[in-house]
TORNU-830577 format. One record per residue: x, y, z of N, C-alpha, C in turn; residue in one letter. Coordinates in nm, 4 decimals. Example, Ala and Ser with C-alpha at 12.3 -4.5 7.8 and 13.67 -1.06 7.14 Angstrom:
BEGIN
       nx       ny       nz      cax      cay      caz       cx       cy       cz code
   1.3190  -0.5690   0.7800   1.2300  -0.4500   0.7800   1.3200  -0.3300   0.7800    a
   1.2850  -0.2250   0.7080   1.3670  -0.1060   0.7140   1.2900   0.0030   0.7870    s
This chain:
BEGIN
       nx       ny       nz      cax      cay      caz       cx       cy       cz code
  -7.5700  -6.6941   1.4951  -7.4272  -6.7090   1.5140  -7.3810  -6.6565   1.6500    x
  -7.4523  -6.5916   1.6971  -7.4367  -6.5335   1.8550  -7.3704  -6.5476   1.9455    x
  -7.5183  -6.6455   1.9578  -7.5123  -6.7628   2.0402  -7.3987  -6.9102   2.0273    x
  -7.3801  -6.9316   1.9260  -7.2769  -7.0048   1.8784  -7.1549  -6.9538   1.9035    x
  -7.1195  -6.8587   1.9228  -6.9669  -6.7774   1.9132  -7.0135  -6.7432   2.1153    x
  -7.0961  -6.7533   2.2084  -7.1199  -6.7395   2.3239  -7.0589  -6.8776   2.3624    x
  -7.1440  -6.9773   2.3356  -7.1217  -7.1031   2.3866  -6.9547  -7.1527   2.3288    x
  -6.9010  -7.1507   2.2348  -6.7377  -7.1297   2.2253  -6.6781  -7.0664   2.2783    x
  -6.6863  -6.9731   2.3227  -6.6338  -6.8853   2.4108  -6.6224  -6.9446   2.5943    x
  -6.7744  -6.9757   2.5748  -6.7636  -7.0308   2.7468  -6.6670  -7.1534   2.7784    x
  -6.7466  -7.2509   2.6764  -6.6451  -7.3617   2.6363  -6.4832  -7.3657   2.6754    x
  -6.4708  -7.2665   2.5900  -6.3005  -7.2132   2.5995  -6.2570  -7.1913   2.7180    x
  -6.3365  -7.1000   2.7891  -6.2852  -7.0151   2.8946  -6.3162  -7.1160   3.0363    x
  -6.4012  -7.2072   2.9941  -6.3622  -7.3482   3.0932  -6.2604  -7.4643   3.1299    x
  -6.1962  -7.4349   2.9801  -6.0861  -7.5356   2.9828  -5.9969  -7.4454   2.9880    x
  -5.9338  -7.3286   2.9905  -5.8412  -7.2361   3.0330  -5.7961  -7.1592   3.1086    x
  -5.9110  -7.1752   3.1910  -5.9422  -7.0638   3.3355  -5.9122  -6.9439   3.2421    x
  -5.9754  -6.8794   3.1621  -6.0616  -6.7727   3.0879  -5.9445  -6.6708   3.0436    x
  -5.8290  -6.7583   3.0016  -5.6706  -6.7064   2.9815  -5.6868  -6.6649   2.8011    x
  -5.7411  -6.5308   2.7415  -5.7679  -6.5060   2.6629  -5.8537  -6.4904   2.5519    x
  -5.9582  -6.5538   2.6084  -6.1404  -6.5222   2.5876  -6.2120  -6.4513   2.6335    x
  -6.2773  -6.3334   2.5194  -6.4034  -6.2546   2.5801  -6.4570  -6.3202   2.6788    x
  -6.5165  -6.2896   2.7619  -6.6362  -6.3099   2.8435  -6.7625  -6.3432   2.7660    x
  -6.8302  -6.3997   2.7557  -6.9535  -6.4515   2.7057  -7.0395  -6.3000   2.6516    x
  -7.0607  -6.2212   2.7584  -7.1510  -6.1432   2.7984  -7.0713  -6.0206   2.6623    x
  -6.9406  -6.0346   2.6645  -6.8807  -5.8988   2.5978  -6.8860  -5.8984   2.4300    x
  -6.9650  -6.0510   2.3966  -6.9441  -6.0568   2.2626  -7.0452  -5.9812   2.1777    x
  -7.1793  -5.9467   2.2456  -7.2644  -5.8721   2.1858  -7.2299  -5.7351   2.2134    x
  -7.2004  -5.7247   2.2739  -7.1952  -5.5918   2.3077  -7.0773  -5.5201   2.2197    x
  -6.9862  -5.5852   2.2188  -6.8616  -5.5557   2.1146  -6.8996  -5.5461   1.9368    x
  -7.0065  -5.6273   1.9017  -7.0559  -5.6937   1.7904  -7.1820  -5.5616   1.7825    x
  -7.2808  -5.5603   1.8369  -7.3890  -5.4960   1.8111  -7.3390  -5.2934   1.8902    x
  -7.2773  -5.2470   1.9623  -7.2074  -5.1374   2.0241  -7.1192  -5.0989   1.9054    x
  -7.0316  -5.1448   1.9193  -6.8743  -5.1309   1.9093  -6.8964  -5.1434   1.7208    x
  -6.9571  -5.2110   1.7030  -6.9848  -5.2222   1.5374  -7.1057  -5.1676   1.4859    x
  -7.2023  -5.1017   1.5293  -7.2738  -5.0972   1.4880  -7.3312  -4.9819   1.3517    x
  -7.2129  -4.9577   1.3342  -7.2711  -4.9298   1.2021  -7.1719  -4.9693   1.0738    x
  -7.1898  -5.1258   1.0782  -7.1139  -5.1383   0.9893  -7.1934  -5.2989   0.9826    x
  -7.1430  -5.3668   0.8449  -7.2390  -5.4571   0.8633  -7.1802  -5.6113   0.9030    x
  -7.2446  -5.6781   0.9520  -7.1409  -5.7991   1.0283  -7.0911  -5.8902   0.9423    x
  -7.1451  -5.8985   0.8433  -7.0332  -5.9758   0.7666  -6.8883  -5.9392   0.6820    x
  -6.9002  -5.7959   0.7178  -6.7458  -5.7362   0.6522  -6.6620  -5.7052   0.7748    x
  -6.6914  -5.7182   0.9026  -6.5879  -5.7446   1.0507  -6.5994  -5.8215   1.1196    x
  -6.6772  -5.9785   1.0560  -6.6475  -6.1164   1.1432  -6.6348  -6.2109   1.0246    x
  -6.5373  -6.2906   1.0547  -6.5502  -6.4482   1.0242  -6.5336  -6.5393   1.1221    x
  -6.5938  -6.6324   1.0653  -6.5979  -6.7358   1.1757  -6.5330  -6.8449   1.0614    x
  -6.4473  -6.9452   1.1401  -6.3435  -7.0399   1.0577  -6.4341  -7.1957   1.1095    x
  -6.4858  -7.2613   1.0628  -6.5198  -7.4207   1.1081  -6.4437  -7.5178   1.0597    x
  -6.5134  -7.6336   1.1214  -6.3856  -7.7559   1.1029  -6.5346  -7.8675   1.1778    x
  -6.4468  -7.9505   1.1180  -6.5489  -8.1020   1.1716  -6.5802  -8.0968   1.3014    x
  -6.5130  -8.0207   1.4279  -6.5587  -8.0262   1.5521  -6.6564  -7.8882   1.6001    x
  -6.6926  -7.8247   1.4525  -6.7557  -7.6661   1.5155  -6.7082  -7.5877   1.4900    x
  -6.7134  -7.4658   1.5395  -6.6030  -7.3458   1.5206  -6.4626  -7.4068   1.5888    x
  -6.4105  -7.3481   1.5057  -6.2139  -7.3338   1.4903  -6.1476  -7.1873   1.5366    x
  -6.2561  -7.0976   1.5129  -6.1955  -6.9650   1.5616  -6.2764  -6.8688   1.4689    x
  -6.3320  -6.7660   1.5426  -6.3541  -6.6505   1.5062  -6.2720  -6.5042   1.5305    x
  -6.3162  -6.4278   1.4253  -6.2377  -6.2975   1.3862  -6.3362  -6.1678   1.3928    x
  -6.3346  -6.0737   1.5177  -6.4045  -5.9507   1.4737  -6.3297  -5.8605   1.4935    x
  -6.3452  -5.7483   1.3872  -6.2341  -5.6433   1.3507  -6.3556  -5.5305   1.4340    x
  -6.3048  -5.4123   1.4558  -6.3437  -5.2899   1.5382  -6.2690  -5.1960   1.4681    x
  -6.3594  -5.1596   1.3135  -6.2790  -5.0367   1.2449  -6.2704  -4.9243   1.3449    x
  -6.3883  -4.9125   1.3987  -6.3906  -4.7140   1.4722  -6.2713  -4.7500   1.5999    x
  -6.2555  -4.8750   1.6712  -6.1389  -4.8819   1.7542  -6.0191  -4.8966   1.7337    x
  -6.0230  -4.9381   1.6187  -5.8810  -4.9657   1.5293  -5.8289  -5.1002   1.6010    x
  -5.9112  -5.2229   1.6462  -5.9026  -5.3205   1.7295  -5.9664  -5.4507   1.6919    x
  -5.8821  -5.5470   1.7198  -6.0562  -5.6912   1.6713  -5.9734  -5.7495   1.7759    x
  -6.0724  -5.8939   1.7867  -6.0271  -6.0115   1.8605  -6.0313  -6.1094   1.8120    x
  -5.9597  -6.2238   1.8362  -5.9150  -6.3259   1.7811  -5.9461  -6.4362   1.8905    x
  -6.0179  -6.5282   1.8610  -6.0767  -6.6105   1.9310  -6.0534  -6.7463   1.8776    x
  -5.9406  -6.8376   1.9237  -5.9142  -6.9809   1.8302  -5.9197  -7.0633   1.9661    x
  -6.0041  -7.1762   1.8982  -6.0328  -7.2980   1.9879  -5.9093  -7.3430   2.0305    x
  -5.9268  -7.3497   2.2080  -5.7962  -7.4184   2.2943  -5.6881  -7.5324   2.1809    x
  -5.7617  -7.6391   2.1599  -5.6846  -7.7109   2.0620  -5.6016  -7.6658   1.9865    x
  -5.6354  -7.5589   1.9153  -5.5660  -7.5295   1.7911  -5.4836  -7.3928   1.8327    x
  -5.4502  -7.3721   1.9489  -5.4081  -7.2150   1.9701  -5.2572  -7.2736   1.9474    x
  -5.1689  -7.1692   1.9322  -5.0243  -7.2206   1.9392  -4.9530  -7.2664   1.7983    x
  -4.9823  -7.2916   1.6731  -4.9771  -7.3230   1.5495  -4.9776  -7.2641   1.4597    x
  -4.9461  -7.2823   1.3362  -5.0034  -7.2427   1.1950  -5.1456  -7.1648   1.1978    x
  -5.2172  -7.2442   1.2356  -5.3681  -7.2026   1.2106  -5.3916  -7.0642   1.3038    x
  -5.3750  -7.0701   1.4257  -5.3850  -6.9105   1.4792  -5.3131  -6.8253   1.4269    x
  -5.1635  -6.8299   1.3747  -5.0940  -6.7368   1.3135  -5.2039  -6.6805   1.2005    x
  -5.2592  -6.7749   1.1169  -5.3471  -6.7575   0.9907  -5.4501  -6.6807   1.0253    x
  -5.5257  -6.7160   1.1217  -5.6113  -6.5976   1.1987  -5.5735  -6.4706   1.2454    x
């Protein structure tokens, strides 16, 4: 899923000039650092849809912080509010 949540990310941050997307590089480090003792499926979801990911969610209990990551398309709507 990593790698999958890397390449969405870049994706994103190509069609936006990088206006509210991690950096590629910051998602492990946030994920495996920043979480690491907790287990990844109780501070990420990832949301899909017929075109791929739709948006992912990682929470940062010890920072009291997450990020919210919704595909360019769908930012602005219902569906990011829901995220």
């Amino acid at each position: 899923d990593l790698e999958l949540l890397q390449d969405f990310n870049a994706a994103a941050i190509a069609v936006t000039d990088h206006c509210g997307y991690l950096h590629p590089g910051d998602i492990p480090h946030r994920h495996y650092n920043g979480n690491k003792h907790y287990d990844p499926a109780e501070v990420m979801t990832i949301w899909e849809d017929d075109q791929g990911v739709a948006a992912w969610l990682l929470v940062g209990p010890s920072h009291k912080m997450y990020d919210a990551q919704v595909r360019p398309d769908l930012r602005g709507g219902d569906f990011e509010r829901e995220v």
